[in-house]
C-alpha positions as a Python dict, from the first residue, in 0.01 Angstrom:
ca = {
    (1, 'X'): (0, 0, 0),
    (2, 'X'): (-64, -351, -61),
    (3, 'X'): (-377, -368, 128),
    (4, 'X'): (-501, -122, -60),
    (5, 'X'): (-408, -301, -402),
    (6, 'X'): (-573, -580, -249),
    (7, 'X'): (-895, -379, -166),
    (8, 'X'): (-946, -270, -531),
    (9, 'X'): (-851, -598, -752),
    (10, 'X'): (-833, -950, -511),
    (11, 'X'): (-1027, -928, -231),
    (12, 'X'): (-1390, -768, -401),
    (13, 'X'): (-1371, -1081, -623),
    (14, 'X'): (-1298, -1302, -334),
    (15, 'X'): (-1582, -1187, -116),
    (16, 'X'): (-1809, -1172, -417),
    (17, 'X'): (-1729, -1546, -489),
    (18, 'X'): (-1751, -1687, -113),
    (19, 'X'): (-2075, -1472, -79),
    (20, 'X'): (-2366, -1713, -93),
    (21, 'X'): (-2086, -1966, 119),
    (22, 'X'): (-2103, -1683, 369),
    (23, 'X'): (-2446, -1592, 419),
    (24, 'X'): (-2550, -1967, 423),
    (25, 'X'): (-2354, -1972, 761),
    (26, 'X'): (-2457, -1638, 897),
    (27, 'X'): (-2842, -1804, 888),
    (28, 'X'): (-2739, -2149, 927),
    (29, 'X'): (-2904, -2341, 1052),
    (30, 'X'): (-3221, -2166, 853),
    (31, 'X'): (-3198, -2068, 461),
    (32, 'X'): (-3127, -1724, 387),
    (33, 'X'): (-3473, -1560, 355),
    (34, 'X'): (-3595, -1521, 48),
    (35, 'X'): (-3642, -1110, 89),
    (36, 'X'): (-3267, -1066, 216),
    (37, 'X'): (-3164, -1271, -85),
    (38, 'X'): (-3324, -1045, -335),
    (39, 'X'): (-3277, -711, -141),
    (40, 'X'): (-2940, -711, 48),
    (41, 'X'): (-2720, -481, -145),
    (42, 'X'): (-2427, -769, -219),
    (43, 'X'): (-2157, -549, -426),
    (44, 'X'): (-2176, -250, -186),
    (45, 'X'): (-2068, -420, 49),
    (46, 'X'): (-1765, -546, -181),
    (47, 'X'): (-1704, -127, -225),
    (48, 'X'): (-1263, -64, -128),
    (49, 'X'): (-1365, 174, 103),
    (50, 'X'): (-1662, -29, 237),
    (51, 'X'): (-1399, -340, 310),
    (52, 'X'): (-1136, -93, 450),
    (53, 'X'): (-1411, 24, 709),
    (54, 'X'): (-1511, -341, 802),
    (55, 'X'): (-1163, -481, 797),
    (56, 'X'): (-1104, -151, 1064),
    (57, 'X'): (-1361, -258, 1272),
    (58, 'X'): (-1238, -612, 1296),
    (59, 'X'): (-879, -499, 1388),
    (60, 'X'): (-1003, -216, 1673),
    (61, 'X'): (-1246, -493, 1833),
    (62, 'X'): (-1053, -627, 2103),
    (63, 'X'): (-893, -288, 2209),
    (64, 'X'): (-1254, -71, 2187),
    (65, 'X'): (-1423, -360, 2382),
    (66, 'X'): (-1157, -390, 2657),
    (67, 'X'): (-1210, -19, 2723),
    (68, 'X'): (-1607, -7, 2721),
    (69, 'X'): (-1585, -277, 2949),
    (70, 'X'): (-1408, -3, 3200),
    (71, 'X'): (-1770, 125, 3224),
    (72, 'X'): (-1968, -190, 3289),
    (73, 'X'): (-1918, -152, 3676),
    (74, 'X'): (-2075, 189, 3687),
    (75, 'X'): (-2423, 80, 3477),
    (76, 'X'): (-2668, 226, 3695),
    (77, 'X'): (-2952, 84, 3432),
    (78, 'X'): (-3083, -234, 3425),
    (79, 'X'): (-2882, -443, 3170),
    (80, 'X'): (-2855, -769, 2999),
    (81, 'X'): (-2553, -906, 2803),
    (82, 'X'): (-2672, -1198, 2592),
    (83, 'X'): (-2471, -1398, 2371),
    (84, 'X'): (-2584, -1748, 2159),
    (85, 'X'): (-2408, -2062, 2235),
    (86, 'X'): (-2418, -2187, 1834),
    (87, 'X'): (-2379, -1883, 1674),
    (88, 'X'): (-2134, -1899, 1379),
    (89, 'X'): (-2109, -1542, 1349),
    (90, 'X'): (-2039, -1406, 1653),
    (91, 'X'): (-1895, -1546, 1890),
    (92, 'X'): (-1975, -1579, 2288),
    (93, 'X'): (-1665, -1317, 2363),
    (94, 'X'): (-1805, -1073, 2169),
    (95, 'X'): (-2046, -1003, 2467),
}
């Protein structure tokens, strides 16, 4: 119950507020292009359902990863896992 309090009256204005903090790292070391800046849809992504999704994801990471990576072994496709060094975003463990 209090996440979902949270969801509709804290955390939209948080995320709102540390916004242009956030995207400046997700491009770092570049500026946030121009287009993205005027296009991106900011306050749907600020939605209480739309943070209860993403906040989901985030917590079932680990777990859906661990089992997908069951299946690596059988890959009978060539495949390549890349992952960058300096991202900020997402990290080299993701992979």
């Amino acid at each position: 119950m209090i996440g979902d309090i949270l969801r509709y009256t804290l955390t939209p204005l948080m995320g709102l507020l540390m916004l242009p903090v956030t995207l400046r790292v997700m491009f770092a070391p570049c500026a946030v292009p121009e287009l993205f800046g005027l296009e991106f849809p900011r306050l749907m992504m600020l939605r209480p359902w739309q943070l209860r999704a993403s906040l989901g994801d985030g917590a079932m990471m680990l777990q859906a990863t661990a089992e997908l990576q069951k299946g690596y072994s059988i890959l009978q496709v060539p495949t390549f896992i890349a992952a960058g060094g300096d991202d900020r975003v997402v990290d080299h463990w993701h992979s």
